[in-house]
C-alpha positions as CSV (number, residue, x, y, z in Angstrom):
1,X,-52.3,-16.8,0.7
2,X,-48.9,-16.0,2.0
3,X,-47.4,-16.6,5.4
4,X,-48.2,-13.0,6.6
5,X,-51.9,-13.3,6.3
6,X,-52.0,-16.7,8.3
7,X,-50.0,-15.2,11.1
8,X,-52.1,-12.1,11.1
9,X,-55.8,-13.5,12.9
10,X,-53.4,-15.7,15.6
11,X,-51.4,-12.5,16.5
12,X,-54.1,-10.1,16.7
13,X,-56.1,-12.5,19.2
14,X,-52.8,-13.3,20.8
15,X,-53.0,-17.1,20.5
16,X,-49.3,-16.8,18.7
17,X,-46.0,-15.8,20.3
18,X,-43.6,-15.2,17.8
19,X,-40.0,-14.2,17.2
20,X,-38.8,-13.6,14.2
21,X,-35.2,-12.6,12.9
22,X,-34.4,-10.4,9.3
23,X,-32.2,-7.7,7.6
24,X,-33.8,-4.5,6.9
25,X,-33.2,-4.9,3.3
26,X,-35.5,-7.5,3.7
27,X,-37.4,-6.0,6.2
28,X,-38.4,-3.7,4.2
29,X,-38.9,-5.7,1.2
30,X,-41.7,-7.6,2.6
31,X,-42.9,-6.5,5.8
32,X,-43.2,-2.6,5.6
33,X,-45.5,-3.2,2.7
34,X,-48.1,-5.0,4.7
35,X,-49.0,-2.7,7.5
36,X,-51.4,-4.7,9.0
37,X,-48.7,-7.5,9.6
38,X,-46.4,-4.8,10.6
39,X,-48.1,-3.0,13.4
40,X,-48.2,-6.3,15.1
41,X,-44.6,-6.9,15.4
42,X,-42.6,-5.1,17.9
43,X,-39.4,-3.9,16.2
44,X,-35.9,-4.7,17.8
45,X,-32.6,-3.5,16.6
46,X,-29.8,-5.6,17.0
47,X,-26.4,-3.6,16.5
48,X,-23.6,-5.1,15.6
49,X,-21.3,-6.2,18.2
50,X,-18.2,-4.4,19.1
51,X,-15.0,-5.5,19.0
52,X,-14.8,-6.3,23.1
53,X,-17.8,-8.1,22.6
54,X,-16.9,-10.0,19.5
55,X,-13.7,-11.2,21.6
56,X,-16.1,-13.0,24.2
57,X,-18.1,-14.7,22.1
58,X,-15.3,-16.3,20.0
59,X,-13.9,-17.2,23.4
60,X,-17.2,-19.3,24.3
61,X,-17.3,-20.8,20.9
62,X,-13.3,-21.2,21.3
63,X,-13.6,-25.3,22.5
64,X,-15.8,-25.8,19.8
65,X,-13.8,-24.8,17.1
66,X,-10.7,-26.4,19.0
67,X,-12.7,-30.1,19.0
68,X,-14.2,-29.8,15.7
69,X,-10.5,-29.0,13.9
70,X,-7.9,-30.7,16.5
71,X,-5.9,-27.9,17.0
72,X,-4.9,-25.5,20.2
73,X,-6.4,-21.9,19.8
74,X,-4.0,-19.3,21.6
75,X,-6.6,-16.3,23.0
76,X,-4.5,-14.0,21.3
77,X,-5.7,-15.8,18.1
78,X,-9.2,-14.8,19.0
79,X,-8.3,-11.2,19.9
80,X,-6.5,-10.6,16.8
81,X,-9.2,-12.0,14.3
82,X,-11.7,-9.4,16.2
83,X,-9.8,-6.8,15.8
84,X,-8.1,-7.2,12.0
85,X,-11.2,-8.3,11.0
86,X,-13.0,-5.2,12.2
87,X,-10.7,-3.3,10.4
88,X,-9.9,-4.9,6.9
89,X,-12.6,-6.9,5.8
90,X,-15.5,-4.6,4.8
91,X,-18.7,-5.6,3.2
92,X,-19.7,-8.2,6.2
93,X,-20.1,-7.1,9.9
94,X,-19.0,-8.7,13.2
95,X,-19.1,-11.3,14.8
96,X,-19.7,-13.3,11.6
97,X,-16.7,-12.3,9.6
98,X,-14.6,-12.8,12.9
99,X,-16.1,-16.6,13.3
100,X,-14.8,-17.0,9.7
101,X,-12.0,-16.2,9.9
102,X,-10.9,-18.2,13.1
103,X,-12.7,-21.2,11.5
104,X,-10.3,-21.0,8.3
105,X,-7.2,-20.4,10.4
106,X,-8.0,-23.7,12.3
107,X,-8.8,-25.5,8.8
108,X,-5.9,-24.2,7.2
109,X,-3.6,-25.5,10.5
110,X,-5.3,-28.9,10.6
111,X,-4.8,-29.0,6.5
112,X,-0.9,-28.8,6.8
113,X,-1.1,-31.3,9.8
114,X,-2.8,-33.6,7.6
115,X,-0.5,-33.7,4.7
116,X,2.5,-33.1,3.9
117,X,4.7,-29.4,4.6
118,X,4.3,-26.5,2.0
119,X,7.8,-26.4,1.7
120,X,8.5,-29.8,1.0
121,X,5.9,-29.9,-1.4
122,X,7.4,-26.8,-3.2
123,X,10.8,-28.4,-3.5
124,X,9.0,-31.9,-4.7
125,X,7.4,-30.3,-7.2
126,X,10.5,-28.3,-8.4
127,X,12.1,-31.6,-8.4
128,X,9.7,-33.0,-11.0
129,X,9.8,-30.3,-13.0
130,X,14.0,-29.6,-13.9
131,X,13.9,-33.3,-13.6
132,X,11.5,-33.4,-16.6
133,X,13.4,-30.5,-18.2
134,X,16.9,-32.6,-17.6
135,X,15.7,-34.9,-19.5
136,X,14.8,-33.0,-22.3
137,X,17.6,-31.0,-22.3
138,X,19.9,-33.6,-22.7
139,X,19.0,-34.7,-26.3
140,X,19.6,-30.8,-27.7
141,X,22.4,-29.7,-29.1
142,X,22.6,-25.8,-29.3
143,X,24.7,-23.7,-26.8
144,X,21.8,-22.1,-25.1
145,X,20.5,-25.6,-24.1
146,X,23.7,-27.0,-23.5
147,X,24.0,-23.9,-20.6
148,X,20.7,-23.9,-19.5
149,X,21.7,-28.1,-18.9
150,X,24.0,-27.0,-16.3
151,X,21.8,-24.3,-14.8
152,X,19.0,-27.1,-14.1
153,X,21.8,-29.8,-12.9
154,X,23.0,-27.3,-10.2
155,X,20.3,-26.6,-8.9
156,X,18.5,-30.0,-9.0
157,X,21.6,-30.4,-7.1
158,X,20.6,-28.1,-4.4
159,X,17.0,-28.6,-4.3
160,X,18.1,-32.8,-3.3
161,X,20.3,-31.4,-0.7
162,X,17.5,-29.4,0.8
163,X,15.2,-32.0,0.7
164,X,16.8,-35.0,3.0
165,X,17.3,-33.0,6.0
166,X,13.3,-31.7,6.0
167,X,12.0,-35.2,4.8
168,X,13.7,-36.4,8.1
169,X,12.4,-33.7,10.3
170,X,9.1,-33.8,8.9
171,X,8.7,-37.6,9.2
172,X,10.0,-37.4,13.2
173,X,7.4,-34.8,14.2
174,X,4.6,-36.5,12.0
175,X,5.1,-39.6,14.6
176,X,5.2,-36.9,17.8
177,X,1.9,-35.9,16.2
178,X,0.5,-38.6,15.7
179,X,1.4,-40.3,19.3
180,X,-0.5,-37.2,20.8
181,X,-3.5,-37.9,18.8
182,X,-3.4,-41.7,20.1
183,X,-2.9,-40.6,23.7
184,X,-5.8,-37.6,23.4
185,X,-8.0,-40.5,22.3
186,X,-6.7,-43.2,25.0
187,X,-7.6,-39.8,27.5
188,X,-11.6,-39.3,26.1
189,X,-12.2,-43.5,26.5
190,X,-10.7,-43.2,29.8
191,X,-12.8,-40.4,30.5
192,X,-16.2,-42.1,29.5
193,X,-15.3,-45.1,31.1
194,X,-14.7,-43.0,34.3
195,X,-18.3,-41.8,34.0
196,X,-19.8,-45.1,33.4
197,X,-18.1,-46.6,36.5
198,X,-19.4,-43.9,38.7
199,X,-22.8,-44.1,36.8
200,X,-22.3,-47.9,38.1
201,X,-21.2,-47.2,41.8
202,X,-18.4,-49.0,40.8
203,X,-16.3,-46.3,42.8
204,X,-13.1,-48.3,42.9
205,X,-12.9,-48.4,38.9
206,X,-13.4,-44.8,38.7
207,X,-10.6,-44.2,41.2
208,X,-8.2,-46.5,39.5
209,X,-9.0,-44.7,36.0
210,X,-9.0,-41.4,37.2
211,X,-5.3,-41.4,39.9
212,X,-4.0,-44.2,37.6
213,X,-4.1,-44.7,33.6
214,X,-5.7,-41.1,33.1
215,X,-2.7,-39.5,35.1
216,X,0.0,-41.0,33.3
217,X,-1.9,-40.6,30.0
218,X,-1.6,-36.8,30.5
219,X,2.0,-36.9,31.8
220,X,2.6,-38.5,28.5
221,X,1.1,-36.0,26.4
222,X,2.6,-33.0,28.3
223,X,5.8,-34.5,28.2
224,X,5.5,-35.1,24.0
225,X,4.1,-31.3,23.9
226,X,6.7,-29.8,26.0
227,X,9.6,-31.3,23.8
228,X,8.9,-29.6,20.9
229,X,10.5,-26.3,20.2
230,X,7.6,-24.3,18.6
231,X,9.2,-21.9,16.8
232,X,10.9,-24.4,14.4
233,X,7.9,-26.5,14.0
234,X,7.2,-27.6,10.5
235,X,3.7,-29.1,11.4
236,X,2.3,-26.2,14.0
237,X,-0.8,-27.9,16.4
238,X,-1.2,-24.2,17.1
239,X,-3.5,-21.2,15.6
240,X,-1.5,-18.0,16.9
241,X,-2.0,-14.6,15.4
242,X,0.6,-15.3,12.8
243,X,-1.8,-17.7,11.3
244,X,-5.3,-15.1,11.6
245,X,-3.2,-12.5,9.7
246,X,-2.2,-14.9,7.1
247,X,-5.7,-15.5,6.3
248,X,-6.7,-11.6,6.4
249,X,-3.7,-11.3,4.1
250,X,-5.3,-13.7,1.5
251,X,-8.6,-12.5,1.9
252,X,-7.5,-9.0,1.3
253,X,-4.4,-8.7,-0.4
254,X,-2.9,-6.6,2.6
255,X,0.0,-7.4,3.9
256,X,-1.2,-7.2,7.9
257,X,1.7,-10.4,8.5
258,X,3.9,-9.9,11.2
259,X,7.0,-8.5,10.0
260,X,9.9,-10.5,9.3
261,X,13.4,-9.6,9.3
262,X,14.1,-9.3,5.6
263,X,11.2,-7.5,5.7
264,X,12.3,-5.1,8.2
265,X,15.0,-4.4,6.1
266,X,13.3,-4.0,2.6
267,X,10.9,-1.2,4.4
268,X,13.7,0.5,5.8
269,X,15.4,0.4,2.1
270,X,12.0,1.4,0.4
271,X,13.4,4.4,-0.6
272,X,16.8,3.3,-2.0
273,X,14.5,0.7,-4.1
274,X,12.5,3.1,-5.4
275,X,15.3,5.2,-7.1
276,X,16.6,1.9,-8.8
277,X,13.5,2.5,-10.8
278,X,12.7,6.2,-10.6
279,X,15.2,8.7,-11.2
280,X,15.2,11.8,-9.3
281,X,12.4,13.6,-7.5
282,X,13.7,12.5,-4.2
283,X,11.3,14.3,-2.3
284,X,8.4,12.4,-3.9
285,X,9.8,9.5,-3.2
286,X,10.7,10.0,0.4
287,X,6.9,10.9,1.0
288,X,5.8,7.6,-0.3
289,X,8.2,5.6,1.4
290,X,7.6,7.4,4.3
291,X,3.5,7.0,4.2
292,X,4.1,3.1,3.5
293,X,6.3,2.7,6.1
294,X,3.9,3.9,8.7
295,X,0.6,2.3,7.2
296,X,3.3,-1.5,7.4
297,X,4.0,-0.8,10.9
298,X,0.7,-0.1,12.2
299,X,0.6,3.3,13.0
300,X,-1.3,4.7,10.4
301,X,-4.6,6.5,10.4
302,X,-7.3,3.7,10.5
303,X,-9.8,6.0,8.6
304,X,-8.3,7.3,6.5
305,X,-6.5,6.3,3.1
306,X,-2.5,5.3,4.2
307,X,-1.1,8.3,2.0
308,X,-2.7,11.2,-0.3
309,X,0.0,13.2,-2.4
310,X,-0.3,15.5,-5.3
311,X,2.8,15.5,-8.0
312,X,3.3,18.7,-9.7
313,X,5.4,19.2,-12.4
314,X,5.9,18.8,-16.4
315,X,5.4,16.4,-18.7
316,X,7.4,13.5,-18.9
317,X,9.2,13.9,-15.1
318,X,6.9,11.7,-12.7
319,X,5.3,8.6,-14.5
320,X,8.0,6.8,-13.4
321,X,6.8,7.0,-9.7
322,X,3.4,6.2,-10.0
323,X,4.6,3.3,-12.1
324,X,6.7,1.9,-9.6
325,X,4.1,2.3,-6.7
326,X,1.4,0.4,-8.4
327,X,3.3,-2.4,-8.1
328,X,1.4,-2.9,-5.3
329,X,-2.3,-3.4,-6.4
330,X,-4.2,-3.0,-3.2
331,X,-2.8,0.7,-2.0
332,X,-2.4,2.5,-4.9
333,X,-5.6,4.7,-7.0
334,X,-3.8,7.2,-9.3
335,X,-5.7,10.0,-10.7
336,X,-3.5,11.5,-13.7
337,X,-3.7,15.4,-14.8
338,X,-6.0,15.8,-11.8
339,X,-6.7,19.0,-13.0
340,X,-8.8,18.3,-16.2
341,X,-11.7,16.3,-13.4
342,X,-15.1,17.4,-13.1
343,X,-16.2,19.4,-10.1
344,X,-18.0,16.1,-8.6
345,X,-15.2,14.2,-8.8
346,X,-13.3,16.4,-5.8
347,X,-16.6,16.5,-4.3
348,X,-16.2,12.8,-4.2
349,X,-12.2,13.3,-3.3
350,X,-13.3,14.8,-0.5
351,X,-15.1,12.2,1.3
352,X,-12.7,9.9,0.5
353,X,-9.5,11.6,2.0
354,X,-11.8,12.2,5.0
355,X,-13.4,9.4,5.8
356,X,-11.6,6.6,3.8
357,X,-14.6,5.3,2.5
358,X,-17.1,5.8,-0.7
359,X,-20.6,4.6,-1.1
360,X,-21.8,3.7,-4.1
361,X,-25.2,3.6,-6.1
362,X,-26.3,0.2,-4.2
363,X,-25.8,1.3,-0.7
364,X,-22.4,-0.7,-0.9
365,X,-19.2,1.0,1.5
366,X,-15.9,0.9,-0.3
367,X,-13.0,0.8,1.8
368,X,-9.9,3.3,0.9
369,X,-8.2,3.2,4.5
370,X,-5.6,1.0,2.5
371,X,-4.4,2.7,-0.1
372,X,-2.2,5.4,-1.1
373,X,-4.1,7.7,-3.5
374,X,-1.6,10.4,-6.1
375,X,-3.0,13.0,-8.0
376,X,-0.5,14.2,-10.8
377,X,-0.7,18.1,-12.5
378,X,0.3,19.9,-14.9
379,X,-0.6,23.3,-13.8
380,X,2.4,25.8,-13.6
381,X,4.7,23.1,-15.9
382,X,5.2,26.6,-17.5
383,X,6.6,28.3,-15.1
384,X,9.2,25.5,-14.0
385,X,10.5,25.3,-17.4
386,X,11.0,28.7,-17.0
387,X,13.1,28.4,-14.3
388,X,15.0,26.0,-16.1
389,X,16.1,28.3,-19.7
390,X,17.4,30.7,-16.2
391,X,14.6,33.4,-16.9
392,X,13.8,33.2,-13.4
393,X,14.8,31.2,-10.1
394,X,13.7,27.8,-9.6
395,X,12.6,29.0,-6.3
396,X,10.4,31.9,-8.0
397,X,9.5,29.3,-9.8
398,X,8.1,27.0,-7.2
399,X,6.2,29.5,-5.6
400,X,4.6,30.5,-9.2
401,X,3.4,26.9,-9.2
402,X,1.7,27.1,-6.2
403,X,-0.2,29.8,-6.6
404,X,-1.7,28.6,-9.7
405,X,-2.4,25.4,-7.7
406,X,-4.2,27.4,-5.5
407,X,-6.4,29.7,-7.8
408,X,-7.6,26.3,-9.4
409,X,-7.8,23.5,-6.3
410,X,-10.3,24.6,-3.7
411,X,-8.7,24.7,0.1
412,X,-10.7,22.0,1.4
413,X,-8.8,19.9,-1.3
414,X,-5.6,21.1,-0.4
415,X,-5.9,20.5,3.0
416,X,-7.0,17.2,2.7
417,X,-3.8,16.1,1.6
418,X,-0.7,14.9,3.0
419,X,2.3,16.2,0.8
420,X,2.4,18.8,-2.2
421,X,5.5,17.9,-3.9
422,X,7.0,19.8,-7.1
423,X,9.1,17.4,-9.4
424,X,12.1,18.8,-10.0
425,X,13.2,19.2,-13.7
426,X,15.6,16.4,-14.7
427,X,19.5,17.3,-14.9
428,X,21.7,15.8,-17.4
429,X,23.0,13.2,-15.2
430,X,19.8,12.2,-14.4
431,X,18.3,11.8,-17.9
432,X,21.0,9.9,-18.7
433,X,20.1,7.4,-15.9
434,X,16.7,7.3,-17.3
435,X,18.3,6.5,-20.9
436,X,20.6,3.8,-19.6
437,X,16.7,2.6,-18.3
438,X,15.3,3.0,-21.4
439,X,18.6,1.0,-23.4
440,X,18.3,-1.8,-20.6
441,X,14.4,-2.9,-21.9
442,X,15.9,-3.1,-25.4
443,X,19.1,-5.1,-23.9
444,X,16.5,-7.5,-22.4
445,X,14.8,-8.1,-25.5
446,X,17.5,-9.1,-27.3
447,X,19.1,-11.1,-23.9
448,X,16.1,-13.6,-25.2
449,X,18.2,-13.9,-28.2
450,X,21.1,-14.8,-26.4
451,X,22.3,-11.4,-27.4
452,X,24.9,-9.1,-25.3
453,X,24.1,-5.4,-25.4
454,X,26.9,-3.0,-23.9
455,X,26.9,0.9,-23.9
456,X,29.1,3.4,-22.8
457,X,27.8,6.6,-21.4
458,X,29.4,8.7,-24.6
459,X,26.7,6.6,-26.7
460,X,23.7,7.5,-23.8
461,X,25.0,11.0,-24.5
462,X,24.5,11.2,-27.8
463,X,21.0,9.7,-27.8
464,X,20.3,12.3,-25.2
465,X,21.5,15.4,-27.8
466,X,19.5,13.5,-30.5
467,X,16.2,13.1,-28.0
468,X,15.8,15.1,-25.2
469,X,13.5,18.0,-25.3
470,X,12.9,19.9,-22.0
471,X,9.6,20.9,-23.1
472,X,8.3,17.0,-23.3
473,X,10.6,15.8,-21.0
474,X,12.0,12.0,-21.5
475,X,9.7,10.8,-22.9
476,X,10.9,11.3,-26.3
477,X,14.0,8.9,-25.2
478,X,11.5,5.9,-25.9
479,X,10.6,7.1,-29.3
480,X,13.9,8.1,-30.7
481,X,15.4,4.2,-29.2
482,X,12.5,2.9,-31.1
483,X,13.1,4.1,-34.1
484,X,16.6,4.2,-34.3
485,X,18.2,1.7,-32.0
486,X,15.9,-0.7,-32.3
487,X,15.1,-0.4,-36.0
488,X,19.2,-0.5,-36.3
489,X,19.6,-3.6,-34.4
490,X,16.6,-5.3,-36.4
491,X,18.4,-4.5,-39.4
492,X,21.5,-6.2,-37.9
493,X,20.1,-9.6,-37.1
494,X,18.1,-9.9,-40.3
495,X,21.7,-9.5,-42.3
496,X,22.7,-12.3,-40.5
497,X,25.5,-9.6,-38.6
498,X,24.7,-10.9,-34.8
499,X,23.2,-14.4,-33.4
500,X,23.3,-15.9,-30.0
501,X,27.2,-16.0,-30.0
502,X,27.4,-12.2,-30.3
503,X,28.2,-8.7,-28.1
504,X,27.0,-5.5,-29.8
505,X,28.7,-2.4,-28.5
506,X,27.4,1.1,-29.1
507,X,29.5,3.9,-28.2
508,X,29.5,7.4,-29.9
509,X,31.4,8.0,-33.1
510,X,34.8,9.8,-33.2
511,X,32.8,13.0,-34.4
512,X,30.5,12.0,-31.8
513,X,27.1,12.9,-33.3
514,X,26.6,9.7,-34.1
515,X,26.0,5.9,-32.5
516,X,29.0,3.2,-33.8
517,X,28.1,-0.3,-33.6
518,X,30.6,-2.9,-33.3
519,X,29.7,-6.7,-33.2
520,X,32.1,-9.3,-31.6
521,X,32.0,-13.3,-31.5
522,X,32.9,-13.5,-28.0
523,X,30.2,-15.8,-26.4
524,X,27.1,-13.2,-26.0
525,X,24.6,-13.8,-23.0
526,X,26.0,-17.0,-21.8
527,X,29.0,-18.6,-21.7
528,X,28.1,-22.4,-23.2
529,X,31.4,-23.6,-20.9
530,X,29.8,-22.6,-17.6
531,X,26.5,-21.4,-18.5
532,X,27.2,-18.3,-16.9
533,X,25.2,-15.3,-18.2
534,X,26.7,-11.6,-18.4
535,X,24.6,-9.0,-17.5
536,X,21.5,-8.0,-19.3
537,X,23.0,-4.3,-19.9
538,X,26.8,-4.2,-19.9
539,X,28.0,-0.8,-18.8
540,X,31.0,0.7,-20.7
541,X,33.6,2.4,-17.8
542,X,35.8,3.9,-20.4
543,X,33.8,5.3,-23.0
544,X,34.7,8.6,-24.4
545,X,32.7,11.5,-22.3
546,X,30.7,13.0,-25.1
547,X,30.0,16.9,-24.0
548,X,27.6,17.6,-27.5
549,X,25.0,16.7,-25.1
550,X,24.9,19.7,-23.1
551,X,25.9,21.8,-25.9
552,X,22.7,20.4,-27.7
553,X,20.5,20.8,-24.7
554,X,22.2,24.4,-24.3
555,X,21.1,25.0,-27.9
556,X,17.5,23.7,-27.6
557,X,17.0,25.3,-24.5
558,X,18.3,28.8,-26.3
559,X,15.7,28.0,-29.8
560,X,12.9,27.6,-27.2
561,X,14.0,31.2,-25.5
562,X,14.0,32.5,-29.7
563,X,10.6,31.5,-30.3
564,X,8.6,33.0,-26.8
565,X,10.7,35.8,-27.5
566,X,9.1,36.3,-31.4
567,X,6.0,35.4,-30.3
């Protein structure tokens, strides 16, 4: 017999009051199937508590918290943890996932009160390790580890110098600290004694304690609390907001911190950052700079995903974009040659650029107000390419692109999104860019040698005439390096022809058709002296301008023309 039956006979006679507390999930689980047990229970829906709401009860469990952990809560703690937790932590509702979140922020605070700073700890640690590494260092006898020696002893070096000056610091406030604790106890005796004296009668005890010691014991602590400079605490008493969007941040991966200088000046620079690594298409770039920046300062659309783009252009022009945005792992969902999907999948695109949210088959909400989501295309790639031989404008061009985009995407698609943006076909000097990129990941592999690379833009030219196609766009640059750079160099360090003392340099032929290698003694990567290292890819100034590139391209472009033509 289960619990239900029992409670049944009581409840129908009314000798049993009785309130009982579930989730519907439950709910429904076991009650709705007995209906009996179910018609005599009066159903009451508690909603989950707004934001407001949330904010007052943390503020009545606030002294709680602030005893249990022995820190100081600041009320705009409280606020912030109802509100960011409202917003970024899905899955879990208020005021539970609020309580949480103040009650780490407090633990985390009293943690690094309790032991010693995160910095110094860092630095400790980095201590112990070159110091190991010294040490092993010192019995080798090669060039590499007689640089990398002096690397580790310079900035051992620097890592002592940093430490004195905080181990000083730290110690001095670990004693104002501690002093404070010792008076806040001294306070709660006096403070009990106080009640037992007046418990007693004994109202000339109470009055000593409470005008006399208890007086000066909180002068005391004032006067230790007000000397500290808060902002360049190492040990903080304190739980601010800082230290509630820390914890959001962990929990979530987004960066909801407030925003620091060098920040400030690394969002404002997004863009140039993103053209060290992507190569043209500056409007694409600007838009997802641009949606960042606004999701990082706050003011971006809280229900809806931070930015929704669709790239459109050939093959082999944009994956260098996407590549570079996922970087960052929480904001970015890429959905590559959008146009091949199933029908339900923009159904489902819908709802998400909407809303911001999915649900899936277990009734669980997925949140996508955090990220920025990039559909890439190839519809119309014909048409820009077109523009490119010079049959048509690249303006015509554009708008033939669009229209296709049209006939196949549905409106309600289309005006769901943010930004269209057509990726400009790459010009010369631009596809040598991506080529020095491309040369720079085989530089690095052979920087692990101790190997110099250096190449002059004659010797990118050539490897563009040899490569470039403007039907596949750069990606062919990869392959050809592969196979003929790469192999070439392989071939090099087997004969024995370069080691860890050497410099290759490729620059074009005199006929310049071809790449010339020349290998010199001259150090490579580092310099054993001062165990300075050259850079991974040295770049050539003087190296003969090479115009068989764009008389290749001019050709390639005019065979392409020959063949749509016969067919």
């Amino acid at each position: 017999m289960d619990a239900a039956n029992l409670f049944k006979p009581m409840l129908a006679r009314g000798q049993l009051r009785c309130i009982g507390a579930t989730t519907l999930e439950e709910y429904r689980k076991y009650v709705e199937k007995d209906a009996a047990f179910e018609r005599r229970l009066q159903q009451v829906y508690v909603a989950e508590p707004s934001v407001p709401d949330t904010i007052s009860i943390l503020r009545g469990l606030k002294e709680r918290y602030e005893g249990h952990h022995g820190v100081r809560i600041q009320d705009r703690a409280l606020v912030m943890a109802a509100q960011l937790s409202a917003r970024y932590i899905t899955g879990r509702h208020l005021p539970d996932k609020a309580i949480d979140l103040v009650d780490e922020a407090c633990a985390n605070v009293r943690v690094q009160l309790d032991s010693q700073p995160e910095e110094i700890d860092n630095l400790e640690r980095r201590r112990i390790q070159l110091e190991i590494e010294q040490h092993a260092l010192e019995k080798e006898k090669d060039k590499a580890s007689k640089a990398r020696l002096l690397e580790v002893q310079k900035e051992l070096n620097d890592i002592l110098d940093k430490l004195q000056p905080l181990k000083m610091k730290y110690l001095k406030e670990k004693e104002r600290i501690d002093e404070i604790r010792r008076l806040k106890q001294k306070r709660e005796e006096l403070l009990i004694a106080v009640q037992e004296a007046e418990r007693r009668f004994d109202l000339a005890r109470a009055a000593d304690l409470k005008y006399g010691a208890i007086q000066e014991v909180e002068a005391a602590i004032a006067r230790l609390e007000s000397s500290a400079n808060e902002e360049d605490l190492m040990l903080p008493e304190t739980v601010g907001p800082d230290q509630i969007a820390e914890v959001v941040s962990r929990w979530t991966g987004i960066p909801v911190t407030r925003l620091g200088q060098n920040e400030k000046v690394r969002l404002i620079g997004l863009g140039e950052r993103l053209h060290k690594r992507v190569v043209g298409q500056n409007q694409a770039v600007e838009a997802v700079a641009e949606a960042v920046l606004r999701s990082r300062a706050g003011l971006g659309r809280p229900q809806q995903p931070t930015g929704s783009f669709l790239f459109l252009g050939p093959t082999g022009v944009g994956g260098q974009l996407t590549e570079a945005v996922r970087r960052r792992p929480y904001s970015v969902v890429l959905f590559d040659e959008v146009e091949k999907a199933h029908i339900s999948v923009f159904n489902t695109l819908l709802q998400v650029l909407d809303d911001g949210r999915l649900t899936d088959g277990q009734g669980r909400t997925v949140d996508f107000s955090n990220t920025v989501i990039i559909m890439t295309s190839n519809l119309g790639a014909e048409h820009l390419l077109a523009g490119l031989t010079g049959k048509c404008s690249m303006e015509s061009a554009r708008e033939r692109v669009m229209q296709e985009v049209k006939r196949h995407f549905k409106p309600e698609l289309l005006n769901r999104l943010d930004e269209i943006v057509v990726f400009d076909p790459l010009s010369h000097d631009q596809l040598r860019k991506v080529a020095r990129l491309q040369m720079k990941d085989v530089a690095s592999r052979l920087a692990e040698r101790g190997i110099a690379l250096a190449v002059s833009d004659a010797a990118l030219d050539v490897v563009l005439s040899k490569s470039y196609d403007p039907v596949y766009g750069a990606r062919p640059i990869r392959r050809w390096l592969e196979k003929k750079v790469v192999t070439e160099l392989s071939k090099m360090l087997i004969r024995g022809e370069i080691d860890e003392n050497s410099t290759v340099y490729i620059d074009a032929s005199p006929i310049g058709d071809e790449l010339a290698y020349q290998v010199e003694k001259n150090g490579g990567l580092v310099n054993a002296s001062t165990g300075k290292k050259s850079d991974i890819l040295i770049e050539i100034p003087n190296g003969q301008r090479n115009d068989a590139a764009q008389a290749v391209k001019r050709i390639r472009i005019e065979e392409i023309d020959d063949e749509e033509m016969e067919e």
